[in-house]
C-alpha positions in Angstrom: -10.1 -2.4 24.5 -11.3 -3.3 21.1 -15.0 -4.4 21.2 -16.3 -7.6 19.3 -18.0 -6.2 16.1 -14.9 -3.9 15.4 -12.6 -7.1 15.0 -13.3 -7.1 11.3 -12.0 -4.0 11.0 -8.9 -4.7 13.2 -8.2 -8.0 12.1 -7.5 -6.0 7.8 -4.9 -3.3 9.8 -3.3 -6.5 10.9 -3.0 -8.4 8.1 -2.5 -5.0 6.1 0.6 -4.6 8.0 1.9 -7.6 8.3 2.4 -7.3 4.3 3.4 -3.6 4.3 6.4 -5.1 6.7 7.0 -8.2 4.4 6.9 -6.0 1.5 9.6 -3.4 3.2 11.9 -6.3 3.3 11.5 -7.5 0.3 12.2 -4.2 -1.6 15.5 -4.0 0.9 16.5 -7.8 0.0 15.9 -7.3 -4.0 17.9 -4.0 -3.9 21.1 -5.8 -1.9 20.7 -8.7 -4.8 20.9 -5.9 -7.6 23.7 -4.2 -5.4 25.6 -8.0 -5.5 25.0 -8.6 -9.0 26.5 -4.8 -10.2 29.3 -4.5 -7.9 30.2 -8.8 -7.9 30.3 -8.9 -4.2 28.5 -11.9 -2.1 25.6 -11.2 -0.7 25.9 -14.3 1.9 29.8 -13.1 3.2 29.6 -11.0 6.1 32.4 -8.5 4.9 30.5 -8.5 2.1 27.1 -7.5 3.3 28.5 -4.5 5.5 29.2 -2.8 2.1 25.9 -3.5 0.7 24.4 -2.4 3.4 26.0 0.7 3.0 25.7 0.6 -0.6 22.1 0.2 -0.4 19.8 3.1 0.2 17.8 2.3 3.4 13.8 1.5 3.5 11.9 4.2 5.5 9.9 3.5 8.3 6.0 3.5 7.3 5.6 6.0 10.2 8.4 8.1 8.6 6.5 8.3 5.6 3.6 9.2 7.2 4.6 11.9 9.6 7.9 13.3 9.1 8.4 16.3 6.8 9.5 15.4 2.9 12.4 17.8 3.4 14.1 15.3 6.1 13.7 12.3 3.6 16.6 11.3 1.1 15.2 10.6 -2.4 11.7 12.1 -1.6 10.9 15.3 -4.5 7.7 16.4 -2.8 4.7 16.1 -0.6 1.1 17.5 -0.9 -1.3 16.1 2.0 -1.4 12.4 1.4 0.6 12.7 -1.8 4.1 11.4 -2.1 6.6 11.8 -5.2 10.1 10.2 -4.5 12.8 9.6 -7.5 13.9 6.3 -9.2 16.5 5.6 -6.4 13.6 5.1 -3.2 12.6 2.0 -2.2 9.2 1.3 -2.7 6.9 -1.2 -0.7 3.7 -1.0 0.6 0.4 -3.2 0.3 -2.3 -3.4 -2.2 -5.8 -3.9 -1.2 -6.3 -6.5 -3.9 -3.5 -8.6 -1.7 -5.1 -7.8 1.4 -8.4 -8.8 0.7 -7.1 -12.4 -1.0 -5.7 -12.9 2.6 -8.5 -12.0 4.4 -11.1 -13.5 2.0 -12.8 -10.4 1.8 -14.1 -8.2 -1.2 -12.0 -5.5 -1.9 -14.6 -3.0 -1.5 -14.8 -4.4 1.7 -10.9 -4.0 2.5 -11.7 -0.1 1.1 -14.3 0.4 3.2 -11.8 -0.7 6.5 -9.6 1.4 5.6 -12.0 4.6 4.9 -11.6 7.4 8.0 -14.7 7.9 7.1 -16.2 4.6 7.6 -13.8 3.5 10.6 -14.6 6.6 12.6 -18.6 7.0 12.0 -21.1 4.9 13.9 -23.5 2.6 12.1 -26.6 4.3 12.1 -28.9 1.4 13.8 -27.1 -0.2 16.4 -24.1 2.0 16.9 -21.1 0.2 15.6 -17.7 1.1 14.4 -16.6 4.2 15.8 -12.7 3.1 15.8 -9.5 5.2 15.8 -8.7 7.0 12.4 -5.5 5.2 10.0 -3.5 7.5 8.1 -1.3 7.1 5.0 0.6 8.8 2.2 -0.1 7.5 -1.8 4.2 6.7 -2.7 4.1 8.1 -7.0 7.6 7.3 -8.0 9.3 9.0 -10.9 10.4 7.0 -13.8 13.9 6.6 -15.6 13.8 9.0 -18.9 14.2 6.0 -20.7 11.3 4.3 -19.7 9.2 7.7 -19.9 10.4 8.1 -23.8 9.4 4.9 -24.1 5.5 5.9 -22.9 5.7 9.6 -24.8 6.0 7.6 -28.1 3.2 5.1 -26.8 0.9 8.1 -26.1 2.0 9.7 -29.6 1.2 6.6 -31.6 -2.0 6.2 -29.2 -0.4 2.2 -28.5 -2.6 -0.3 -27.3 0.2 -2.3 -25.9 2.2 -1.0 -23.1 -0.2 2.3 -23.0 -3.3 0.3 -22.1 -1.2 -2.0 -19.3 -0.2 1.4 -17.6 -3.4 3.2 -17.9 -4.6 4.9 -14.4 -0.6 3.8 -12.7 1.1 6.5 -14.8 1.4 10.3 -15.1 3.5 13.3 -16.6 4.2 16.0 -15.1 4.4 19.7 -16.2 7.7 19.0 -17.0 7.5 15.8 -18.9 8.8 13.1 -16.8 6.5 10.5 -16.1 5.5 9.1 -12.5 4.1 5.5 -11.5 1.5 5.1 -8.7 2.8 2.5 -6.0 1.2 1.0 -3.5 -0.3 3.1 -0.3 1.9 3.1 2.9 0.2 3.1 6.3 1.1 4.4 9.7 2.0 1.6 11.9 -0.7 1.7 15.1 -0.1 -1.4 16.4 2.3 -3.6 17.8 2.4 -6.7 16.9 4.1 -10.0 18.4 4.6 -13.6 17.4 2.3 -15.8 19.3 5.8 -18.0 20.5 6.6 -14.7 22.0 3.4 -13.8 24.1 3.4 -17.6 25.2 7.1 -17.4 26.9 6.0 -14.2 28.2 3.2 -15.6 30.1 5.6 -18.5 30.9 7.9 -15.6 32.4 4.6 -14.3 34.6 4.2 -17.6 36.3 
């Protein structure tokens, strides 16, 4: 049971994965369109969308992200703690807090804060609030095409103002010179969610 003055707190998980899974599909349905475009096949025939399906590299499950090791995962370089790096062929998704907090009409310090172990699992220190089950999550850092990293080694030569400044804080090089973006945070999946048609036949069912 959920008590009252933790529904704030509840009600951002929600909406935070509601578009972590709209984002998963997403990334799946844009990859199938570039798979159509590059192999001329149609996306809307059946025979068709077998092969892309096949063609298409599938989107992991947040919880497999989360939890499973990065040995087991296809396309995934590495993984330190909370820290994932996965090459140009995985398919990213996840949800940003700026997003989440648009839809909830909240700050995003606010959304932060929700999503804090730290603040979720401490009680407030005057009337004992909070106190709700931890959220975990791993930081996706995809590696870029060597194309597009030459393109930001001559940015950072020239010291650019252009596409340098854009990037500034979502890229990184590594020892080795190829350059990594920062996606979007992916979540563990805690809760279950339903469609409200759904929990209204069910009750339907009961009676």
């Amino acid at each position: 049971m959920i008590a009252n003055h933790r529904l704030t707190i509840l009600a951002t998980e929600i909406k935070l994965q509601e578009i972590q899974k709209a984002s998963r599909y997403a990334a799946h349905e844009k990859a199938i369109e570039e798979a159509a475009i590059k192999y001329h096949l149609d996306r809307h025939k059946s025979q068709h969308r077998r092969k892309l399906n096949w063609l298409v590299p599938k989107t992991l499950h947040p919880n497999d992200l989360v939890y499973l090791p990065a040995k087991n995962m296809a396309r995934v370089l590495w993984k330190t703690g909370f820290i994932l790096g996965v090459s140009e062929g995985f398919l990213a998704y996840g949800a940003s807090q700026e997003k989440v907090a648009t839809y909830r009409r909240l700050s995003v310090r606010q959304v932060q804060r929700h999503l804090s172990n730290e603040y979720r699992c401490s009680e407030s220190p005057v009337r004992g609030f909070r106190g709700i089950y931890p959220i975990f999550g791993v930081q996706i850092n995809q590696r870029l095409p060597r194309v597009q990293g030459a393109k930001f080694n001559k940015a950072l030569l020239a010291t650019a103002e252009s596409d340098w400044d854009l990037a500034y804080g979502k890229v990184w090089r590594n020892n080795e010179g190829r350059w990594f973006e920062r996606k979007c945070k992916v979540y563990n999946q805690s809760l279950i969610l339903r469609k409200a048609r759904f929990r209204r036949s069910r009750v339907t069912i009961d009676k």
